[in-house]
TORPA-216230 format. One line per field, with one value per residue (C-alpha): chain; x negated, y, z negated; residue number from 1. Coordinates in steps of 0.2 Angstrom, whole numbers, plus 2048, in hexadecimal, padded with zeros to 3 digits. Layout:
residues N
kette (A	...) .
c1 (X	...) .
c2 (Y	...) .
c3 (Z	...) .
nr (NUM	...) .
//
This chain:
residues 251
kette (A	A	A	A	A	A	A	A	A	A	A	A	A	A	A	A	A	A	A	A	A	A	A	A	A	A	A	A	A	A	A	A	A	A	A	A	A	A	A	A	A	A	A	A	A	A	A	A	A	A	A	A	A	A	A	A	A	A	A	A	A	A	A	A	A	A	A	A	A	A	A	A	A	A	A	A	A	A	A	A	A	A	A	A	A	A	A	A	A	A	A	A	A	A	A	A	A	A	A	A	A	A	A	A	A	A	A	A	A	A	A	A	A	A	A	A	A	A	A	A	A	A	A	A	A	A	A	A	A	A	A	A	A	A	A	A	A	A	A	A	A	A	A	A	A	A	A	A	A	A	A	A	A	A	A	A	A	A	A	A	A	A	A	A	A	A	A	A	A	A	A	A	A	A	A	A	A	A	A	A	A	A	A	A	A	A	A	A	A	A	A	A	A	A	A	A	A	A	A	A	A	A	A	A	A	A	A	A	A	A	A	A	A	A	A	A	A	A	A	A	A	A	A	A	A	A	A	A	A	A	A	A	A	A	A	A	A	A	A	A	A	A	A	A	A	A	A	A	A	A	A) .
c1 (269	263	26F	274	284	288	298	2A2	2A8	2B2	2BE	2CB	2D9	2EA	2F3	2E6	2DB	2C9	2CB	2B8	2B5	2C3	2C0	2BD	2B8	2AB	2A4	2AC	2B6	2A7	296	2A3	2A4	291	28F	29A	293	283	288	286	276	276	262	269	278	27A	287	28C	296	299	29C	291	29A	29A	288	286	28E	286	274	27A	27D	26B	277	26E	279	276	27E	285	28E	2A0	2A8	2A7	2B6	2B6	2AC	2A5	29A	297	28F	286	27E	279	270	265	25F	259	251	25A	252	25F	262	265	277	282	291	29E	2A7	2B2	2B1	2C2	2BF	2B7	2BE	2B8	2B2	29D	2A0	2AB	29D	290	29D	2A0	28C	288	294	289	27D	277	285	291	28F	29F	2A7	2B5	2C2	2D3	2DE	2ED	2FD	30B	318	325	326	312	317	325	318	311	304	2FE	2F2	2F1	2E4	2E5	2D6	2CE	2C9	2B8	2BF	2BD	2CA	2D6	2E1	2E5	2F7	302	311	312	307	306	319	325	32E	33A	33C	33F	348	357	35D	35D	34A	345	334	326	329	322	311	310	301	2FE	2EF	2EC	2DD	2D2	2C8	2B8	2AA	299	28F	27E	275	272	286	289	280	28B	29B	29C	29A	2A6	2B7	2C6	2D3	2E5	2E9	2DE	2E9	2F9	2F6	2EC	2DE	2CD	2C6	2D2	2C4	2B7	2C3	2C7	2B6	2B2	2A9	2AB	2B2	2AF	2BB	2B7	2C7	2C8	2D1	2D6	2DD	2D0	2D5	2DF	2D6	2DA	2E6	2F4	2F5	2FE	2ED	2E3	2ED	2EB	2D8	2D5	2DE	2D2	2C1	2CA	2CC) .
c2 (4CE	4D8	4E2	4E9	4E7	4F7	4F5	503	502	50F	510	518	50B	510	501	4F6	501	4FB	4F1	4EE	4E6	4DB	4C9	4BC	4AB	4B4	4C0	4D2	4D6	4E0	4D2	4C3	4D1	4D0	4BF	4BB	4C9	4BE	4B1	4BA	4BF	4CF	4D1	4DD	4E0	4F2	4F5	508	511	520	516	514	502	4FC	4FF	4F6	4E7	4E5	4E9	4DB	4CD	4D3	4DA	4EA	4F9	50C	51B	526	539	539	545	53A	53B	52A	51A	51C	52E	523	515	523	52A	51A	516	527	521	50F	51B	50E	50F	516	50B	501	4F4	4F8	4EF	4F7	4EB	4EE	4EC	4E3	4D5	4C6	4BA	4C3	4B7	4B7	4B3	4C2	4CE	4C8	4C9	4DC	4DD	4D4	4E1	4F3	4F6	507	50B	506	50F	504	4F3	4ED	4DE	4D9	4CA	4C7	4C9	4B9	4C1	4D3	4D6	4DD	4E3	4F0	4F3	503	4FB	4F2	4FA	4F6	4F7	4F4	4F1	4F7	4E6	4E7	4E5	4F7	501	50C	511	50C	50F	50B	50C	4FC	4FB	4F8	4FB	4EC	4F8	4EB	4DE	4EE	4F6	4E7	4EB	4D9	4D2	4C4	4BF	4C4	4C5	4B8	4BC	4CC	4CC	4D9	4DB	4E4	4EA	4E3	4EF	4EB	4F8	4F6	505	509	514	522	525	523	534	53A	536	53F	550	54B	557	54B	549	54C	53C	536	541	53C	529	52B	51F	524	51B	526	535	52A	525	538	53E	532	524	510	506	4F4	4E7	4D3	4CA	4BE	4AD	4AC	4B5	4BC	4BB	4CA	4D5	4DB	4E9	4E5	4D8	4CC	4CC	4CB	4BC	4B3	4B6	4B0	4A1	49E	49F	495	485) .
c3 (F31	F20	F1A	F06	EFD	EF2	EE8	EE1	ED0	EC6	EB8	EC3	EC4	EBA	EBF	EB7	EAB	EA8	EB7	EBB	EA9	EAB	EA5	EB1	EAB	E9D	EA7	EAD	EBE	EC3	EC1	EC8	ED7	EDA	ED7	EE5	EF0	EEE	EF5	F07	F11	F08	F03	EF5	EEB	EE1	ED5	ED8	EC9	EBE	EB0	EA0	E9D	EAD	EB0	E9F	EA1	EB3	EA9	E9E	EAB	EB7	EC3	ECE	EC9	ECA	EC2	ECE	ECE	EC6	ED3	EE4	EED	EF3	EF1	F02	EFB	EEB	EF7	F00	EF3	EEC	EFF	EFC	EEB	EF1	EFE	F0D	F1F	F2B	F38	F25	F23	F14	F10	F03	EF8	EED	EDC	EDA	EE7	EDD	EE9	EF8	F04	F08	F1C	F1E	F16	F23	F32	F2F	F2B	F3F	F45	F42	F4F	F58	F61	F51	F43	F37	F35	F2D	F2E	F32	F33	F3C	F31	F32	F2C	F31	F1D	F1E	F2F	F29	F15	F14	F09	F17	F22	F33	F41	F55	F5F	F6E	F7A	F73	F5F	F5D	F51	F5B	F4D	F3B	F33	F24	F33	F3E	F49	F59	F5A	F62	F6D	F72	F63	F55	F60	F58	F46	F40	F43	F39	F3F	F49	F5B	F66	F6A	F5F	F55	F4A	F3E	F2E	F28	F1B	F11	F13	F1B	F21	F27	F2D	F22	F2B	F2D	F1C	F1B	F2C	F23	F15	F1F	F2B	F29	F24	F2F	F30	F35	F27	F1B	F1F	F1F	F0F	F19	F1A	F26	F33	F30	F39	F49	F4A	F4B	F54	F51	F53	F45	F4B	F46	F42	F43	F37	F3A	F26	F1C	F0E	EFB	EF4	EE9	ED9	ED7	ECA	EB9	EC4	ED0	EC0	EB9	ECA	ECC	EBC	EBE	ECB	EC0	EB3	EBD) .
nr (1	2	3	4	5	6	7	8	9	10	11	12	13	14	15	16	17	18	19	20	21	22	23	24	25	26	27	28	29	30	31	32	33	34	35	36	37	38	39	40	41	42	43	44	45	46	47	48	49	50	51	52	53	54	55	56	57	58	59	60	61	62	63	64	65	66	67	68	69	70	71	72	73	74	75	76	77	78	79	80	81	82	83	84	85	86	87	88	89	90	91	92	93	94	95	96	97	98	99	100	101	102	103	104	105	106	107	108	109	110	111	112	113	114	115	116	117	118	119	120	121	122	123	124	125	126	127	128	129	130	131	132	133	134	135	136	137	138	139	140	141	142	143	144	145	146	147	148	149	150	151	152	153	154	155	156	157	158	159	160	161	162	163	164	165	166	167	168	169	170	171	172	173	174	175	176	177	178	179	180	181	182	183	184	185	186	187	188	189	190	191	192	193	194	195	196	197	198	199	200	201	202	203	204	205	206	207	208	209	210	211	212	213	214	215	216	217	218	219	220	221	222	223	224	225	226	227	228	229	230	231	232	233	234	235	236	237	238	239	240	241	242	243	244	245	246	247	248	249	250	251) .
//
């Protein structure tokens, strides 16, 4: 199927400033992003930022990158305005990537990509957590599924609860059979929703989880969920994660 790649990138991270021009291997965070974005079906990748720097050093490596407003609540309006400028048809595939996923695995874009069609309007992943650690981690989200991979509910709690197994103090692995999933954040949307979304009223749910993707359930429309069988590469959050990556372009 056809479908666009837009990749928000902003100066934004305070854990890991000027994140986006990071170096990895000789070239920054934000072109090593789109260079592997390339390497899925995507017929067009689009760098999306606020930034003067970053739209300069994808200008310098021939990567697609457009200027956007500064005062976009999330990457998600960013992506939307992005789509009105490259005047996207709107029954039209866009996949969000982050900008600080440069391990980001190509099969997983065009799995979230096959999943849009009429009837559903967003995509994202999810893989199935091995451990009670992630389980019981507020920064893991997680997601359970309807019996045709449909998002019922994402949550920073544990979810779906183990009545049974947590209602004993001393767990120390997963129950038999119990298998949770947490949420990987990758969106696909069809064009014509992007411009839906951004005039949809948040949601309390949505503000007290602190995760946006609850606005859409809560009005509701379908979030389709691929389940993947690996685990995808952690993106880049912290200078531990930095130092791992670019161990991995040094070798």
């Amino acid at each position: 199927m056809s479908f666009t790649i837009i990749i928000p990138a902003r100066m934004a991270s305070t854990r890991l400033p000027n994140k986006p021009l990071a170096d990895l291997g000789g070239k920054p965070m934000i072109v090593r992003v789109a260079e592997r974005a390339a390497l899925s079906s995507a017929t067009r990748i689009v760098v999306a930022t606020d930034h003067a720097d970053i739209f300069s050093a994808c200008k310098d490596h021939a990567v697609d990158v457009r200027m956007t407003r500064s005062d976009h609540p999330s990457g998600t309006d960013r992506i939307a305005e992005v789509a009105d400028n490259l005047n996207l048809p709107n029954d039209a595939v866009i996949v969000n990537v982050q900008g600080d996923e440069p391990l980001i695995d190509p099969q997983l874009i065009n799995d979230c990509a096959a999943l849009i069609s009429e009837h559903v309007p967003m995509a994202t992943a999810a893989h199935a957590i091995d451990n009670l650690a992630d389980v019981f981690n507020p920064n893991v989200v997680k997601v359970v599924l309807d019996k045709s991979h449909h998002a019922l509910l994402f949550s920073r709690a544990p979810i779906p609860w183990h009545r049974d197994a947590f209602a004993v103090k001393d767990h120390a692995a997963l129950p038999p059979g119990y298998e949770p999933l947490r949420h990987v954040g990758l969106y696909a949307y069809r064009r014509d929703f992007l411009g839906q979304y951004s005039a949809l009223p948040p949601s309390p749910l949505e503000e007290i989880e602190a995760l946006e993707q609850l606005r859409v359930l809560w009005n509701g429309f379908r979030i389709a969920v691929h389940r993947t069988l690996h685990v995808p590469q952690a993106g880049v959050d912290t200078l531990e994660d930095l130092e791992r990556v670019r161990r991995t372009f040094a070798l």
